[in-house]
N, C-alpha and C positions, 0 to 999 in steps of 0.2 A: 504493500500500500504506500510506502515512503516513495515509490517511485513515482507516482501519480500526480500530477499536478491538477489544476484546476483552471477555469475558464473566469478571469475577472472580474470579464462586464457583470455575470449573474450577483455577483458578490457588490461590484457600485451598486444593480440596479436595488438590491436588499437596504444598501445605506441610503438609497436616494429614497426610497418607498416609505423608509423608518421617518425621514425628515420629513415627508409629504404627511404622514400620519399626525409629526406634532405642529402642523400648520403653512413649513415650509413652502412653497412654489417652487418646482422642480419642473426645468426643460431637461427632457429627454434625449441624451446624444449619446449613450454608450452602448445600449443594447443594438446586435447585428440583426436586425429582422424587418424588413420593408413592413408602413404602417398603412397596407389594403388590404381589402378584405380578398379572402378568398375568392376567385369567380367563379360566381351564380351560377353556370352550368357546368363545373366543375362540382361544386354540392349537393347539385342536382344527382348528378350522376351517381354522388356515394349513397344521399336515399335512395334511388332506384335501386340499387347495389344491395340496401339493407332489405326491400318490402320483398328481394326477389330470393333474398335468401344467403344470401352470402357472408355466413356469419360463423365458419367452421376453416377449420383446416385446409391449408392450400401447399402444395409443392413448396421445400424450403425456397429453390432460387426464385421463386416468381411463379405466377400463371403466366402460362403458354401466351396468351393475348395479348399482358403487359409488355412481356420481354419482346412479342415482334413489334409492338408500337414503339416502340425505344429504339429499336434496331432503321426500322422505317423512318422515325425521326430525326435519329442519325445520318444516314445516307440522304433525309431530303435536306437536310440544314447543311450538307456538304462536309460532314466532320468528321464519318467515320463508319467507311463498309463491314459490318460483321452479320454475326448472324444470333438466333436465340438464344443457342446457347452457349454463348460468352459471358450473356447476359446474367447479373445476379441483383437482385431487390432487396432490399434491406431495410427497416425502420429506421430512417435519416440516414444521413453518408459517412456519418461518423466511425457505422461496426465495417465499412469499408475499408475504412482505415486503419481499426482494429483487425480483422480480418486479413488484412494484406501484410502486415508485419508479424502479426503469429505465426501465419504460413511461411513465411521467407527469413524469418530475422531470430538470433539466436544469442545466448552469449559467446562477446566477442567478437560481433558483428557492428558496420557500427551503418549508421542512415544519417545522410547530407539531406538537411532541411533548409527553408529562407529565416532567416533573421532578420528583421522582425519577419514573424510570420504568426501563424494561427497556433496557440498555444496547446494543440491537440498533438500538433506533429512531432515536437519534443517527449512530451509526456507518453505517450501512447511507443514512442520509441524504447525508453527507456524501461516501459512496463515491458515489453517484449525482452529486454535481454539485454538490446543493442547498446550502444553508445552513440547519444545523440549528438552530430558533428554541423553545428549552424554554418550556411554559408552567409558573410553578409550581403544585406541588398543596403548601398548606398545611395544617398541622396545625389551627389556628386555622375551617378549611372541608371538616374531615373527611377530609383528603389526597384531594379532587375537586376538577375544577377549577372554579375561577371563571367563568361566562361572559360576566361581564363586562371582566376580565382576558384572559382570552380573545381577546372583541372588540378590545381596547386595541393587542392583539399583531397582527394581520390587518394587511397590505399588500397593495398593487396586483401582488404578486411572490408571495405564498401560493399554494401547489399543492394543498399535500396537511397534512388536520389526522389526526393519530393519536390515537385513544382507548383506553384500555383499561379493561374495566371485566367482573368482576371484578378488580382488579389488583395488580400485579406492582411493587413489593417492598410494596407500604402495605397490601393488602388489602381497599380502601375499593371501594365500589360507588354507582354513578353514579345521583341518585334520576331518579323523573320527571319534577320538576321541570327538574334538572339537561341530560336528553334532550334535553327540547323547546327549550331555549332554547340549548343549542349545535346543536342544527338548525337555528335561525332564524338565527346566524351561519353557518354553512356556505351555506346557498339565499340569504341576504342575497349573500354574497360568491363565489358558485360554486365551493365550496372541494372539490375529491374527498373523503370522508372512509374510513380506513382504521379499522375498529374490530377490534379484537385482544378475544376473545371467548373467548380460550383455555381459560379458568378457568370459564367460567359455569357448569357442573354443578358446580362445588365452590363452596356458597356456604348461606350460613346463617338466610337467608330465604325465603318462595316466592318474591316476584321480583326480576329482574337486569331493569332496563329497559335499552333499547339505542336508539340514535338511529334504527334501522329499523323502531322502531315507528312514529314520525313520518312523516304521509304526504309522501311523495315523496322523501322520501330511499332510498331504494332503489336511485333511477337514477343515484346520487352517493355509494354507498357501497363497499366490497369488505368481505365479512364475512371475516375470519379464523379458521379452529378446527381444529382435530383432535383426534387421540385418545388423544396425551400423558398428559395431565395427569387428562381424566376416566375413563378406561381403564387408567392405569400401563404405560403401552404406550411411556415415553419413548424406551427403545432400539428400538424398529419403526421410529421416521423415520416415522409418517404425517399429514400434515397438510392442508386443504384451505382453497382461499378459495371463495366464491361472487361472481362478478363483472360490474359491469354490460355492459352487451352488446357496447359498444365495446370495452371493454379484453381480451376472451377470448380476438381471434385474435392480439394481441401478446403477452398475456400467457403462450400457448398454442406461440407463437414461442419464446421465451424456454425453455422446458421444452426443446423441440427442440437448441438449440444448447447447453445446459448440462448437462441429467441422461436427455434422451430420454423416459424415462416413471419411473412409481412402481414398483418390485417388483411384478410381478404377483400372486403368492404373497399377500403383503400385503395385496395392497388387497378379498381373500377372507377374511380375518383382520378387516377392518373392517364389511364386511358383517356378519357377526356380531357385530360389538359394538353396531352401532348397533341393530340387531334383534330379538339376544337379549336374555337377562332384565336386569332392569336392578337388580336387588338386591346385587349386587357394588358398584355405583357409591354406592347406601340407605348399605351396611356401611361403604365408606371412608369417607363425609362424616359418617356418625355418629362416626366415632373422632376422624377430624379437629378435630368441634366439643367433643369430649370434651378434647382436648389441648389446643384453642385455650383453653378456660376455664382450664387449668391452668398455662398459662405467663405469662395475660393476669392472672391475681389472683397468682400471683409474683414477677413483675415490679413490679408494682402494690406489693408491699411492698418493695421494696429501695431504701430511702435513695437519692436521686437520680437516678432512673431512674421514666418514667413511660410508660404505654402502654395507648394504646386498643385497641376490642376493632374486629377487622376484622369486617367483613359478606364474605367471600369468602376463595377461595384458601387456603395453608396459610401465610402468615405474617404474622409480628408488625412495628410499625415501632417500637418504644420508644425515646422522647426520653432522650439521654444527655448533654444537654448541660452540664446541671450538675453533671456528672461533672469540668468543669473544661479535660478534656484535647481535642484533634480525635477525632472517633469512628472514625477510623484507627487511634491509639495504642490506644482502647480495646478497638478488633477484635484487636489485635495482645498486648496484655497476656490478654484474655482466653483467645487463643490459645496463647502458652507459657506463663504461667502455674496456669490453670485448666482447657486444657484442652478448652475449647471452641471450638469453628470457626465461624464467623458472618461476617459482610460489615459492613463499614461502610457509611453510608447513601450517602457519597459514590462508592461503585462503582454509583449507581442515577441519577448528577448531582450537580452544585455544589447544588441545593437540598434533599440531602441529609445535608450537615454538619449534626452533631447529632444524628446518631440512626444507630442498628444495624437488621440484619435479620434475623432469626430465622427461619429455616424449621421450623416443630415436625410435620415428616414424618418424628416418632421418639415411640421408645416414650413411654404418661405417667413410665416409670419410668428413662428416660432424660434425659425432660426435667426431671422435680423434683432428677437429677444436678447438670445442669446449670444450675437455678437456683439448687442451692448455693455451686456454684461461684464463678458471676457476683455474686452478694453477697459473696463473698469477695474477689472481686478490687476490686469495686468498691468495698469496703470498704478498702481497700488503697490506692486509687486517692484517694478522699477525701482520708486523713489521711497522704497523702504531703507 
């Protein structure tokens, strides 16, 4: 259990909810979860789902239905030809994750993750066995990684490399360039590669390149996604990896002895999302990129505080360094002081000192609150 870490935001949002309970006013910016509701015929589908019966046991990896909707919306989104049974479903994307380091990773083994990155990828590492080896993502390189940094970091003991791209706290997306040359380090070093894809329909360009466009990488990759994030479906639990062919019946094992299968129900709730119209998804990421501009040119004006503009996902990573203080203190004054709930960069990795994270999965008229705020505190914070 000492191995385990924890996820932050849940932990601000517990302090933020404490203070809201003794009166406080609390804007909302550290929890990861777009703030729509599910779509309507998406709900629909899972009542249907319920009156029609579908409330027992279903195949560990998925029904047969789910996993070729997935495979279909794959190949028509241009990301990735397979077939059903690659395919595995899992309640959120997380026992993906779990799941794909049990199977491959051992003591003595170690797994290159992004620093900052999603605090899952460490932890879930090291509950495995491995030795988890950060690569950093620099501000100075658009918060992607290096791949020649990268290379520097690879040993004879590398298992398993994590990508994420859109990602998770910085917002930075991985160019082509970027792809192809951390492919030729993976097939260089026969490195498994786990790409965390979660985000890719939330993103501010047409393309998200992925190391699966690279050929051969496919036979060395596990795609990671579900329909969290692009859906607003956080609280459904639906998540899916696609996996190379070896790893399906361990990986498929593994469901067996842990969760048995996904919610039936559910996994007729995903059908429909991947199928139906896709204008609900148009509408979020238009608001999104509407907020993203408006917290990225307010930030942009506040005396010591700097921040580029992500290509994905819904947040901000703005440099606070010259705020003077650790960007702990400064998550924490902005918190009782002002008001606002946010993460520090260092709940995403040590290569996150110096910088905040901002989730602007809230109103524009919540967030220009909140940039009054943060000028205020950090105005505070200066000529202390």
């Amino acid at each position: 259990m000492a191995r385990l870490g924890t996820e932050s935001a849940f932990e601000v949002l517990a302090r933020a909810q404490a203070l809201e309970r003794g009166g406080t006013r609390v804007i909302h910016l550290e929890i990861g979860e777009p703030d729509f509701e599910t779509p309507p015929h998406i709900v629909a589908a899972a009542r249907e789902a319920l009156d029609r019966g579908h409330t027992h046991y279903v195949p560990a990896p998925g029904i047969l239905e789910l996993r070729t909707a997935v495979t279909a919306f794959l190949e028509r989104s241009g990301r990735l030809r397979t077939t059903p049974d690659q395919v595995v479903v899992t309640p959120g994307a997380k026992p993906i994750m779990f799941f794909t380091m049990l199977a491959l990773c051992g003591e003595g083994d170690e797994v290159l993750y992004p620093d900052p990155g999603f605090p899952m990828y460490e932890s879930i590492a090291a509950f495995s066995g491995a030795r988890p080896v950060p690569v950093p993502l620099r501000e100075e390189h658009g918060f992607r990684i290096d791949p020649e940094e990268l290379a520097s970091l690879v040993t004879d003991r590398t298992r398993l490399l994590i990508l994420n791209s859109p990602h998770n706290p910085c917002g930075s997306v991985l160019s082509g360039e970027d792809v192809e040359a951390i492919a030729r380090v993976a097939i260089e070093h026969d490195l498994v590669v786990l790409s965390d894809e979660v985000y890719r329909e939330i993103r501010y360009r047409d393309t998200c390149p992925s190391v699966l466009d690279v050929d051969g990488m496919a036979e060395r990759t596990v795609l990671l996604d579900g329909w969290s994030k692009s859906f607003a479906m956080t609280g459904w639990r639906l998540g899916f990896g696609v996996f190379p062919v070896a790893l399906v019946e361990p990986v498929t094992r593994l469901i067996i002895n842990s969760v048995s299968c996904t919610s039936a129900f559910s996994q007729h709730a995903a059908i429909a999302a991947l199928e139906g119209p896709w204008e609900p998804v148009t509408r979020m990421v238009a608001a999104f990129r509407e907020r993203r501009e408006v917290i990225v040119a307010g930030l942009n004006q506040i005396p010591g505080i700097s921040c580029l503009e992500p290509e994905g996902a819904f947040y901000v990573f703005p440099r606070v360094r010259d705020l003077g203080i650790p960007a702990a203190e400064v998550a924490e004054l902005l918190l009782v002081r002002g008001g606002v709930a946010c993460l520090p960069g260092t709940a995403f990795g040590v290569h996150g000192e110096g910088y905040l994270r901002f989730s602007y999965a809230n109103s524009v008229e919540r967030i220009r609150e909140a940039l009054a705020a943060i000028e205020v505190v950090s105005g505070e914070v200066a000529h202390a």
